[in-house]
N, C-alpha and C positions, 0 to 999 in steps of 0.2 A: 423184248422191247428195245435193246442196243442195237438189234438189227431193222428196225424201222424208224428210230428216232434221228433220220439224217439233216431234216431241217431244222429240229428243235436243235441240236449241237451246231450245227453250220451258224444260226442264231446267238449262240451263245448263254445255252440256258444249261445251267450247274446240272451236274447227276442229282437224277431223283435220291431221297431218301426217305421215304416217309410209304407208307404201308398202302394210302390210297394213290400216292403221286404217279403210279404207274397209269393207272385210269387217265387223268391228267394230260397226259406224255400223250395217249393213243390218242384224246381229240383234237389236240394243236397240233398234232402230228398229221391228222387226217385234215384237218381243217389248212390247214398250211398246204400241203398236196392238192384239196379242193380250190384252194383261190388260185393257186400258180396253172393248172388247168383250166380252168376259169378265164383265168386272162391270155393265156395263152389259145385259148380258141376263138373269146371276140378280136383279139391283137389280130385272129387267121380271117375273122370272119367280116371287119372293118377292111383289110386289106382286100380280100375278095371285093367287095362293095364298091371300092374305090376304079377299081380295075373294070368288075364288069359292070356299071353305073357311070363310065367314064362319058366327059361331053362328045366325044370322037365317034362313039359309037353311039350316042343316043342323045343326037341332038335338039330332037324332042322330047320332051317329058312323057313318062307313061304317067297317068294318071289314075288306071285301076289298078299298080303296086301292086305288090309278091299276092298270089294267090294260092301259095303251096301255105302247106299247115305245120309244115318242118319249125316253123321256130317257133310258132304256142305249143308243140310236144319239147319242145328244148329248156326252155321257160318253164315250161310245165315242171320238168326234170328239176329245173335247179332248183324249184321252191319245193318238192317231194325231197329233195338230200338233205335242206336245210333243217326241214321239217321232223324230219329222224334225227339229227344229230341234233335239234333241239328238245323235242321234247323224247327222246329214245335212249337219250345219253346225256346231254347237260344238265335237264332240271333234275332228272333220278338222285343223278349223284350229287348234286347242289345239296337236294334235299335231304339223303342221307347223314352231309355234313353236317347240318343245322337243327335237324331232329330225331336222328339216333345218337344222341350221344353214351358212351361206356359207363359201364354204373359207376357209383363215386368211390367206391371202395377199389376197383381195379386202378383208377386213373390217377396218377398225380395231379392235383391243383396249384396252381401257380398267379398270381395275382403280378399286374404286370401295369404299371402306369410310366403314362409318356410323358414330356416334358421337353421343351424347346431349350436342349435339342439333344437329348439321351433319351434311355429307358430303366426304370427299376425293376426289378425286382425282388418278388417277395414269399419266398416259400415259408412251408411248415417246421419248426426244426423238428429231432430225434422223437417228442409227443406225438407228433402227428396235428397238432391245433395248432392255429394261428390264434397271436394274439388279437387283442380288441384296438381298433380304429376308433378316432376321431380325427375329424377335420380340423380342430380349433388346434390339434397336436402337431399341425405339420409344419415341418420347420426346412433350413437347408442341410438340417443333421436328421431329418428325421423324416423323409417324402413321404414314408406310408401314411403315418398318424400314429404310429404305435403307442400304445399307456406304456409308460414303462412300469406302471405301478399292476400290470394286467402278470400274475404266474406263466401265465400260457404262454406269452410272447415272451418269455428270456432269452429261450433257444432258436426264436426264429433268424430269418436267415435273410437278410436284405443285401441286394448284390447291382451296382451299376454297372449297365452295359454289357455283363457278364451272366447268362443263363444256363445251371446244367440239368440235365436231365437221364434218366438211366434210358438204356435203349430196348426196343421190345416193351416198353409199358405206355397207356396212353396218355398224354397230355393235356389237361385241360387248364388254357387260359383264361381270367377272368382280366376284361381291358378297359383302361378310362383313363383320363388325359386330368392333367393339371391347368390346360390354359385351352389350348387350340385342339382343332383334330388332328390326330396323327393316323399316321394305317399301319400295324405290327405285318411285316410282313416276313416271311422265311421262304426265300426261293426254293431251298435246297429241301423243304418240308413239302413244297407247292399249297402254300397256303399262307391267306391273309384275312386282314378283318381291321375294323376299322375302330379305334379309340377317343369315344367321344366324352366331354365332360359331363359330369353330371349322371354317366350311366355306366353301365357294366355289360360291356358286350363279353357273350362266352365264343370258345374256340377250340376246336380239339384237331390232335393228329395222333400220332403213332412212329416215332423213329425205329428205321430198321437198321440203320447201319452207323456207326459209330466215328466220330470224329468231330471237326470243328467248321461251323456253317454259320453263314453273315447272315447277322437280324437287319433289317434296314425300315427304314418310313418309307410307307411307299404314297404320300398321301403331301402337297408342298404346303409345307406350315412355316414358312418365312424362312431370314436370308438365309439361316444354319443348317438349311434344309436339307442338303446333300452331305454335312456332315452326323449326321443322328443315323450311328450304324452303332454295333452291337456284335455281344457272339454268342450262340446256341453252343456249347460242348454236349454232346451226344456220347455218355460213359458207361461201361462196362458197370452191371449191377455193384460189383465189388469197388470200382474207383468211383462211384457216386457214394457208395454209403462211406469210404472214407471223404470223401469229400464234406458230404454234408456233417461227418462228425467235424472233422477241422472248420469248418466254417460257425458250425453251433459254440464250438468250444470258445473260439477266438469273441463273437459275438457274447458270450455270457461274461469273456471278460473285459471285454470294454463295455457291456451294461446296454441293455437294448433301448433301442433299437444302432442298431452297427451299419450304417447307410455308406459305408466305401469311403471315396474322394470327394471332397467337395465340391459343390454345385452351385454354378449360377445361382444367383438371388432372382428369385422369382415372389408373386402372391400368387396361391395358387384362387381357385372364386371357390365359393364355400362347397357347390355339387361334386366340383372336381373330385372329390376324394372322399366321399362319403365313404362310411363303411358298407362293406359287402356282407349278403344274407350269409348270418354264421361266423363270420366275422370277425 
């Protein structure tokens, strides 16, 4: 793939890291190729036109125009390529992302709400369960809703703007917004999805390689809009589970829910934050 992703880098688009982003890569890669060909043969084919359609040479009008069948096969052509990279290549793997998702037991879960103009999150701590949500509970110390009177949630793990996750395992997001739409997006994952209130959109990927990649909104939810970034750390099985032990530890001793730095004063509306199934 490095050796054919010359427009997508000339473009400015982060290395892949994510398990399907290779897919990704090959049709903007091929589709970038196709337009630039594209225009570069009407850019040939208007020039022609101009030159032999000239008034010097044809000072009067033909009125029975091109008789040759050359450009409904050419036409014909660009709607047959379009035709395969849409439904041969985009919906496939659309669809795979949206309806194969990894069993629950392989994938980490990750619960992940927006707000103008960061993002929380909300993992499982060292149990494995999250605690219990409610909305009436949310506060600017407390975005998820967390009970803190719930056992489950002592050791959870609430992190602003800071997301990690082990590599080689799959990720499943669950997203929804506090106020406005947002869109979670992760270039360097190639994948996005859209954060609405009131609902719980799911999202998955698969990090393959290890390091630190910008979250951003990719969706403009007012003036702060360009500053609501983020960061995915992508760790070594071994630095996540110390991770996640230092975060549960520190989180049971300041008493949960442990929401980071302090956050604008917002109201969030009552859907924003429902709890999620299981919960």
């Amino acid at each position: 793939m490095s050796n054919l992703a010359l427009i997508n880098e000339f473009l400015g688009q982060p290395a892949n890291a994510s398990s399907h982003g290779y897919q990704i890569d090959h049709i903007l890669e091929f589709c970038h190729w196709f337009m630039g060909a594209l225009f570069l043969g009407w850019s040939a084919f208007f020039i022609f036109v101009l030159i032999r359609f000239r008034r010097g040479r044809h000072p009067v009008a033909d009125h029975h125009g091109v008789t040759s069948g050359i450009s409904t096969h050419l036409e014909f052509s660009v709607v047959l390529i379009e035709a395969v990279l849409l439904l041969g290549f985009a919906i496939p793997l659309w669809a795979k992302r949206v309806n194969q998702f990894p069993p629950g037991k392989e994938a980490l879960l990750v619960h992940v709400i927006g707000q103008q103009f960061s993002w929380n999150f909300h993992l499982p701590g060292p149990d494995g369960q999250f605690g219990r949500r409610d909305v009436s509970l949310v506060s600017n110390s407390n975005p998820m809703g967390l009970d803190p009177n719930d056992p489950a949630g002592k050791d959870d793990i609430v992190t602003l703007g800071e997301l990690h996750v082990p590599v080689d395992r799959p990720v499943i997001t669950e997203l929804s917004s506090r106020d406005v739409i947002h869109d979670f997006c992760l270039p360097g994952m190639r994948i996005a999805a859209d954060a609405i209130p009131g609902s719980l959109i799911p999202m998955w990927f698969t990090p393959i390689k290890t390091g630190t990649y910008e979250v951003v909104c990719g969706q403009l939810c007012g003036l702060g809009h360009s500053g609501m970034k983020g960061t995915l750390v992508v760790d070594t099985p071994a630095d996540y589970q110390s991770w996640l032990k230092e975060r549960a530890e520190l989180a049971g001793t300041q008493g949960a829910p442990s929401a980071g730095a302090p956050q604008p004063e917002t109201k969030p509306p009552g859907p924003a934050a429902s709890p999620s199934p299981g919960g």
